[in-house]
C-alpha positions in Angstrom: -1.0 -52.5 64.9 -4.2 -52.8 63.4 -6.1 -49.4 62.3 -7.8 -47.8 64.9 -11.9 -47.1 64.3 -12.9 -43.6 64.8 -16.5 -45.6 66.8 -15.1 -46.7 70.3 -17.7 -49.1 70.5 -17.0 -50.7 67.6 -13.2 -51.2 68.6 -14.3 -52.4 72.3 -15.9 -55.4 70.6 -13.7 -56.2 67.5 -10.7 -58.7 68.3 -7.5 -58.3 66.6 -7.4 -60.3 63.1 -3.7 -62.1 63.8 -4.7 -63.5 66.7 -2.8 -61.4 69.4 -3.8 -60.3 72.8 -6.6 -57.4 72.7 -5.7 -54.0 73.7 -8.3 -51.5 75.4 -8.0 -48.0 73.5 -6.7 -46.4 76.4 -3.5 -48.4 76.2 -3.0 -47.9 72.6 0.0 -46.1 71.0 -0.5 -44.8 68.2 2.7 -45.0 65.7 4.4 -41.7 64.6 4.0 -40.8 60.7 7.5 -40.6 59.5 6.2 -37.5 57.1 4.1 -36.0 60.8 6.7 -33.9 62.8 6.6 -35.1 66.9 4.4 -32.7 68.7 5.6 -32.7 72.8 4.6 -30.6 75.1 7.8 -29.2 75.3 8.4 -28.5 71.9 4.6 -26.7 71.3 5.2 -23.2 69.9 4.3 -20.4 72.0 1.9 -18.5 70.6 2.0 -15.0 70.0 -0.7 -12.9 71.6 -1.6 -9.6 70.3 -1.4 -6.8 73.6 -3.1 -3.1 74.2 -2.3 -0.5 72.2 0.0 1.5 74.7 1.8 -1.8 75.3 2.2 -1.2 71.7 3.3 2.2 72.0 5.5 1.7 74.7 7.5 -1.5 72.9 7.3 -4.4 76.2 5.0 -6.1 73.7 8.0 -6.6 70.9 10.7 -8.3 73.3 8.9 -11.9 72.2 8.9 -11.0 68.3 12.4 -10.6 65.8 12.0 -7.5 63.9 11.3 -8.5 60.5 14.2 -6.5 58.6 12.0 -4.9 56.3 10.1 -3.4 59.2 13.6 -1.5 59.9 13.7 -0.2 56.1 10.4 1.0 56.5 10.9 2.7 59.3 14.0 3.9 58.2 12.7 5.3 54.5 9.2 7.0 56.9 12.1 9.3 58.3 14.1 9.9 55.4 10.6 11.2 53.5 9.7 12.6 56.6 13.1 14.7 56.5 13.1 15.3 52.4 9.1 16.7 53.7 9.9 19.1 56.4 13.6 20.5 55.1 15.0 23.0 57.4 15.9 26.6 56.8 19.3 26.3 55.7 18.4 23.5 53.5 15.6 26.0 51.7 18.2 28.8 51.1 21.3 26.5 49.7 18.8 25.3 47.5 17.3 29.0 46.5 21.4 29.6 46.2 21.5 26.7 44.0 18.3 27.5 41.6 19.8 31.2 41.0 22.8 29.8 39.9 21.7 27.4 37.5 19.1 29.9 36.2 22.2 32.4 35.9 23.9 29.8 34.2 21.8 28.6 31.5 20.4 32.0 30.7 21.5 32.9 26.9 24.9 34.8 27.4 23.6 37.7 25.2 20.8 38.4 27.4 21.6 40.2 30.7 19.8 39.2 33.7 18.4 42.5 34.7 16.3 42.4 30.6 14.5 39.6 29.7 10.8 38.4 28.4 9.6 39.2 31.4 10.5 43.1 31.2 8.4 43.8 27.9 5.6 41.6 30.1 2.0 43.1 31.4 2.3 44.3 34.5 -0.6 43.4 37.0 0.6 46.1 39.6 0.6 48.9 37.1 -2.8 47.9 35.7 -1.4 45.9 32.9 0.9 48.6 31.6 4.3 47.2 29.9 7.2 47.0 32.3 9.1 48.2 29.1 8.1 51.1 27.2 10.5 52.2 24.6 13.2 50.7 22.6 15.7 52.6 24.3 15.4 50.4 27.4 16.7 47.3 26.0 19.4 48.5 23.7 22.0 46.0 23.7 19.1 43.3 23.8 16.9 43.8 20.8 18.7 40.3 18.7 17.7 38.1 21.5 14.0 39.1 21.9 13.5 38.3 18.4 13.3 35.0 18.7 10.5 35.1 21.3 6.6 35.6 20.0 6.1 38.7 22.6 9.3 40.1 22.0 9.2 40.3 18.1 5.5 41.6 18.7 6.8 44.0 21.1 9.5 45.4 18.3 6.7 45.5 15.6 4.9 47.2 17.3 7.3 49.8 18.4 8.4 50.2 15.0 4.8 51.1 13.8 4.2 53.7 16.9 8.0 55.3 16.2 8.6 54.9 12.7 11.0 57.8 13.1 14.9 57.2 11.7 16.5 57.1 15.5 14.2 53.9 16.3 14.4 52.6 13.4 18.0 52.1 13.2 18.1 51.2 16.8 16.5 47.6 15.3 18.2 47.8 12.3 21.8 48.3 13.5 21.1 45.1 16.0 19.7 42.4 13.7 21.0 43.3 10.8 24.1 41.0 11.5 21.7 38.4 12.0 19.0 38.9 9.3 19.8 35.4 7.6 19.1 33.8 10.8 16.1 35.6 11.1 14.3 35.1 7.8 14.1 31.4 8.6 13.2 32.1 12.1 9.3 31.3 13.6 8.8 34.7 14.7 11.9 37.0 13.1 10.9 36.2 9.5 8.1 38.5 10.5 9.8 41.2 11.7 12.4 41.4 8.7 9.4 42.4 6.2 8.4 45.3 9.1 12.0 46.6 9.2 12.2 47.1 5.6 9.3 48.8 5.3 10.3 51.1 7.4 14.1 51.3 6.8 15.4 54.0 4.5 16.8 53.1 0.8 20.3 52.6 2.0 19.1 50.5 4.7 16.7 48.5 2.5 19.8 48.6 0.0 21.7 46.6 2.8 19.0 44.3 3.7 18.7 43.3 0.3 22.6 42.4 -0.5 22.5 40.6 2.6 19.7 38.4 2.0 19.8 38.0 -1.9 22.6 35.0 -1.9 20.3 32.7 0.6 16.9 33.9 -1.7 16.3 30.4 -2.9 17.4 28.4 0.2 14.8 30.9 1.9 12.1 30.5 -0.9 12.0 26.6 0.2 12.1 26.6 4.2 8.9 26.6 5.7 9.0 30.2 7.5 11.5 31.5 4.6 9.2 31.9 1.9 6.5 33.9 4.0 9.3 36.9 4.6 10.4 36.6 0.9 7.3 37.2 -0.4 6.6 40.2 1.7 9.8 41.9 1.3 9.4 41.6 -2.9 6.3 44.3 -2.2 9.2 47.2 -1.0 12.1 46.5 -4.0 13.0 48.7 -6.5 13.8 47.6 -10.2 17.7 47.3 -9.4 16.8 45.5 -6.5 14.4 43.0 -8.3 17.5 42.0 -10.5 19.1 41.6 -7.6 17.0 38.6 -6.8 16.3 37.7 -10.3 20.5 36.8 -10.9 20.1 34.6 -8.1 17.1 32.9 -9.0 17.4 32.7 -12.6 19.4 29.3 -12.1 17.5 27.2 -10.1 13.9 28.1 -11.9 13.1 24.9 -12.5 13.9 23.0 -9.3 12.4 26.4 -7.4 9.2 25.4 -10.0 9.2 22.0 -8.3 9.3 22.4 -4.7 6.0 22.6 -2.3 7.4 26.0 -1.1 9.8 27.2 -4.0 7.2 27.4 -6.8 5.2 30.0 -4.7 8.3 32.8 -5.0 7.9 32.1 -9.0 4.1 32.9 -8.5 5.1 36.1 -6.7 7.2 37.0 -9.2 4.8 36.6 -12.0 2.0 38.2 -9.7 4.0 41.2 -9.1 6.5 41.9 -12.1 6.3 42.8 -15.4 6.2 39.7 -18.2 9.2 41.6 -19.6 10.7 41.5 -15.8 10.1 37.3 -15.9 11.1 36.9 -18.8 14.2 34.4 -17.4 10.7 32.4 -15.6 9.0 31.6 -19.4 12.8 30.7 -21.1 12.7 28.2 -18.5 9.2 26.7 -19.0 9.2 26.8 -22.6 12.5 24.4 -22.7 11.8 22.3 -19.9 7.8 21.8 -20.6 7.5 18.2 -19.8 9.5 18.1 -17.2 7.6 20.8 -15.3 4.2 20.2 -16.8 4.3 16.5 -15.5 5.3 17.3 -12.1 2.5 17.8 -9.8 3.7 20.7 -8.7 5.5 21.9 -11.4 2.1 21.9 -13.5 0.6 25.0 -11.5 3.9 27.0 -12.6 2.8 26.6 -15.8 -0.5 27.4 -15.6 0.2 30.6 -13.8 2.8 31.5 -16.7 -0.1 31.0 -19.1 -2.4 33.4 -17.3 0.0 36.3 -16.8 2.3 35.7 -20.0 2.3 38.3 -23.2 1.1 37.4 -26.7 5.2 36.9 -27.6 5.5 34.1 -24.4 2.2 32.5 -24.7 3.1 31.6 -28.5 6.3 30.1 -27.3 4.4 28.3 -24.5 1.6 27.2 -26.6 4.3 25.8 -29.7 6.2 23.6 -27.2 3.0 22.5 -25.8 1.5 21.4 -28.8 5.2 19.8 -30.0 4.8 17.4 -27.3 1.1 17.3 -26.8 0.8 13.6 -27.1 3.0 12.3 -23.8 1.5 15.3 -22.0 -2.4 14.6 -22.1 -1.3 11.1 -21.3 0.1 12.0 -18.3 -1.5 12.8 -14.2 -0.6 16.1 -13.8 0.2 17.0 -17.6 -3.3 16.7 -18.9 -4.1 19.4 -16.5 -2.1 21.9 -18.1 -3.4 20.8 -22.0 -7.4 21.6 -20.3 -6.5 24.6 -18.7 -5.3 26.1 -22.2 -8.8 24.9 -23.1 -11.0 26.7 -21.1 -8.4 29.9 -20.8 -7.1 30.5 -24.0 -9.8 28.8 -26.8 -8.1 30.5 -29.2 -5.6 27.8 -29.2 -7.7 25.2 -29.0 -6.8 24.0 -32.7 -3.2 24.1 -32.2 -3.4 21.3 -29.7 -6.3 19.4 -31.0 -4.9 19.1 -34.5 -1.4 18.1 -32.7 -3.7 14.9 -31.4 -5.1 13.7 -34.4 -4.2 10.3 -36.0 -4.5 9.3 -32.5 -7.7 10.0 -31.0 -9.0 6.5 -30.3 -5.8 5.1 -28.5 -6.3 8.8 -26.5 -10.0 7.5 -25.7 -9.3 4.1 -24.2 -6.9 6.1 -21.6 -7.8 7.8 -18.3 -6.6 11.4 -18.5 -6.2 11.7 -22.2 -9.8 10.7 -22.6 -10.5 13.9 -20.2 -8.6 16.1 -23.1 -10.9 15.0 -25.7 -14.0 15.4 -24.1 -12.7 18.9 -23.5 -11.7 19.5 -26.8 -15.3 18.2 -28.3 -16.8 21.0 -25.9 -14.3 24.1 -27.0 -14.6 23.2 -30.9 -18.1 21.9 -31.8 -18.9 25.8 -31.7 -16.2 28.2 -32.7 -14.8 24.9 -35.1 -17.1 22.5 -36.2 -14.9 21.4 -38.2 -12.6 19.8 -35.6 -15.3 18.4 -33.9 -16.0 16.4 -37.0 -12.4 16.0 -37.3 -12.4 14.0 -34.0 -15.7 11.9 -34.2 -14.5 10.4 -37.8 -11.7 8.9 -35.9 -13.9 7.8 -33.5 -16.4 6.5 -35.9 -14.0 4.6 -38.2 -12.4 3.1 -35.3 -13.9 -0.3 -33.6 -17.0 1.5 -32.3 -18.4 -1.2 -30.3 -15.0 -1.7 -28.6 -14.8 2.3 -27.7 -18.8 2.0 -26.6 -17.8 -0.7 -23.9 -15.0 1.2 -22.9 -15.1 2.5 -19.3 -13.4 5.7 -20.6 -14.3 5.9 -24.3 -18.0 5.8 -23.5 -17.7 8.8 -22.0 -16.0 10.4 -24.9 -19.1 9.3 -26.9 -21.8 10.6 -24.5 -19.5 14.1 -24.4 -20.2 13.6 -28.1 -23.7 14.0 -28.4 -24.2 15.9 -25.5 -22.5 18.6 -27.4 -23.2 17.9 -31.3 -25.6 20.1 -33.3 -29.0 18.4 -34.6 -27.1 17.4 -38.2 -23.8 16.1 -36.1 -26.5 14.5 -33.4 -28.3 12.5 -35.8 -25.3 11.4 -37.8 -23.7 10.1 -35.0 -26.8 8.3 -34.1 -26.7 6.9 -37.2 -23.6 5.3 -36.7 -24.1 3.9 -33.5 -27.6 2.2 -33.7 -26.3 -1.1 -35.3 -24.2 -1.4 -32.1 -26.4 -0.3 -29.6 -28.0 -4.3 -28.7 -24.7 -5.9 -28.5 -23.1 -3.7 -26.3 -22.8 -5.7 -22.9 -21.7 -3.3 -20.3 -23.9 -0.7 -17.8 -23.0 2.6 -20.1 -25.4 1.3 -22.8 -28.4 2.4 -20.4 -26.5 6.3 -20.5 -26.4 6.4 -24.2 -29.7 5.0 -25.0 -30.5 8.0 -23.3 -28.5 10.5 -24.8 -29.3 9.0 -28.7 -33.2 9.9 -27.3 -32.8 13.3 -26.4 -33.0 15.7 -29.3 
């Protein structure tokens, strides 16, 4: 069959093509697509249509439509919420049951359950009075608070209000067991200082044999080192050598740690230089080793400023016997300026120990820093150094040193410092170079050659 026209007219007047007899439209079948499903009468799908709401409510309107199964899951999850959301009465007290007995259960087995935080609290009801008053009310319980903020408040204060024997050992006789836990605790490192304040000379005797063994583990822990320091402020002399048998080993690797190195400083602070003497034997024959540690390097500057004339000689004669690697180094030039600007009077010892090498020491980073200090401590009290150093400086490639990005410096340092003979001798030597110098400095020390 030909294509049918979508005109009628058109199709009323065209013949068919082949021949054949001419069909009206009426009479025309049209030929089923195999890929078009039959559409009868019969088979049409009955449509769905939507009803009232209280045919809705009611369910008549549902007997024509499958329940999808996820329809029942929703339904069925609405009443399980619905049942988790309104729990009945016996559900709430099982569950009250339940939470008492896992609180019961977890609570620390040295606290009771009638004493905890909650008992040394503010109480609303009693206008913010404490629910617990004295110490006597939580005897038995004293350990355990200590590691709680309010409850190691709570003690220190007590202990300041009742300072009396009787309360006093009522702390004491409770942590006293646990004082090696403490001084490494957040909150009872604070209280161990308190107590031996306030402890009597056989208690602080006790305290102190207890705790001397750990010293240096404590000096290094984070919270350690705080109670350390404050408990050194309440020792007697035997007690101090106490401390200072257990230290005296491990001075130089106490010296090197973040934390460690402060108990040294407390020491040197507090004590006589007699008392740390063990502190400077360890320096003196380890001085590079500590002096080129950046935390080491402090050490040795505090044993410089609190050391007698016998110890700073010692210090000051291994310093200068390995001067050279020392103002070389980060952290060990540091200690070289310090004895500088602190103790002048040695300021020949180590400058004399550097020369024969003062322009390599130029050229370099933090050795050039050294010279420019030593320029500034002798050109006054020892001219003669300061000429000492410039002839080395002068005889050396001075072109090559004036370009230098660390040399120049040295230079400037040089005549900032110098005296109007010294100024215009240096001058002198350095206006043959001063066109062929290439670099940015040249513009500083045109400068400095004009002021006079």
């Amino acid at each position: 069959a030909q294509p049918l026209s979508t005109s009628s007219s058109s199709s009323s007047s065209a013949a068919p093509s082949n021949g054949g007899s001419y069909v009206p439209p009426s009479q025309r079948v049209m030929k089923r697509s195999p890929s078009m499903p039959s559409i009868n009468n019969e088979q049409k799908p009955q449509m769905m249509t939507l009803q009232p709401t209280s045919d809705l409510s009611s369910g008549s309107s549902l007997k024509q439509m499958k329940k999808s199964p996820s329809l029942v899951v929703i339904s069925d999850s609405k009443k399980v919420e619905e049942k988790k959301l309104a729990p009945s009465s016996s559900s709430l007290t099982a569950a009250a049951a339940g939470k008492s007995d896992l609180a019961a259960s977890s609570r620390p087995k040295g606290i009771k359950k009638s004493v905890s935080m909650s008992s040394i609290s503010m109480d609303d009801k009693n206008n913010g009075a404490l629910k617990c008053t004295s110490l006597e009310e939580i005897v038995g319980q004293i350990y355990p608070l200590t590691k709680y903020q309010a409850g190691c408040r709570f003690l220190q204060k007590k202990l300041e209000e009742q300072p009396d024997p009787v309360h006093v050992s009522l702390v004491f006789n409770e942590v006293y067991e646990h004082l090696v836990e403490l001084m490494t605790d957040p909150y009872g490192q604070y209280l161990v200082p308190k107590l031996m304040f306030y402890c009597d000379k056989a208690q602080r005797q006790s305290i102190v044999t207890k705790i001397a063994p750990k010293i240096a583990s404590f000096a290094c822990h984070t919270y350690g080192i705080h109670g350390v320091q404050k408990i050194l402020e309440y020792l007697t002399d035997d007690q101090v050598d106490t401390f200072v048998e257990v230290i005296k080993p491990t001075v130089i690797s106490l010296g090197k740690d973040a934390k460690g190195n402060y108990l040294l400083q407390s020491f040197l602070k507090q004590f006589t230089p007699e008392k740390n003497q063990y502190i400077f034997d360890a320096v003196t024959a380890n001085i590079v080793d500590v002096c080129t540690h950046k935390v080491g390097c402090t050490l040795v500057n505090k044993c410089i400023d609190h050391a007698n004339p016998i110890q700073l000689a010692a210090i000051m004669e291994s310093v200068a016997k390995n001067c050279l690697p020392l103002v070389q180094d980060q952290f060990g030039n540091y200690v070289v300026q310090h004895i500088l600007d602190n103790k002048p009077s040695f300021a020949p010892i180590i400058s004399t120990s550097m020369l024969g090498n003062i322009p390599m020491l130029c050229v370099q980073k933090f050795s050039s820093n050294v010279i420019e200090k030593c320029l500034q401590v002798s050109v006054n009290k020892n001219p003669e150094l300061y000429d000492a150093i410039m002839k080395e400086v002068t005889d050396a490639n001075l072109l090559e040193l004036l370009q230098d990005k660390y040399a120049n410096f040295v230079i400037q340092t040089a005549l900032d410092v110098a005296n109007d003979e010294q100024h215009a001798h240096l001058v002198k030597m350095i206006l043959p170079y001063i066109h062929q110098i290439k670099t940015p400095y040249v513009m500083h020390i045109q400068k400095k050659i004009l002021q006079v």
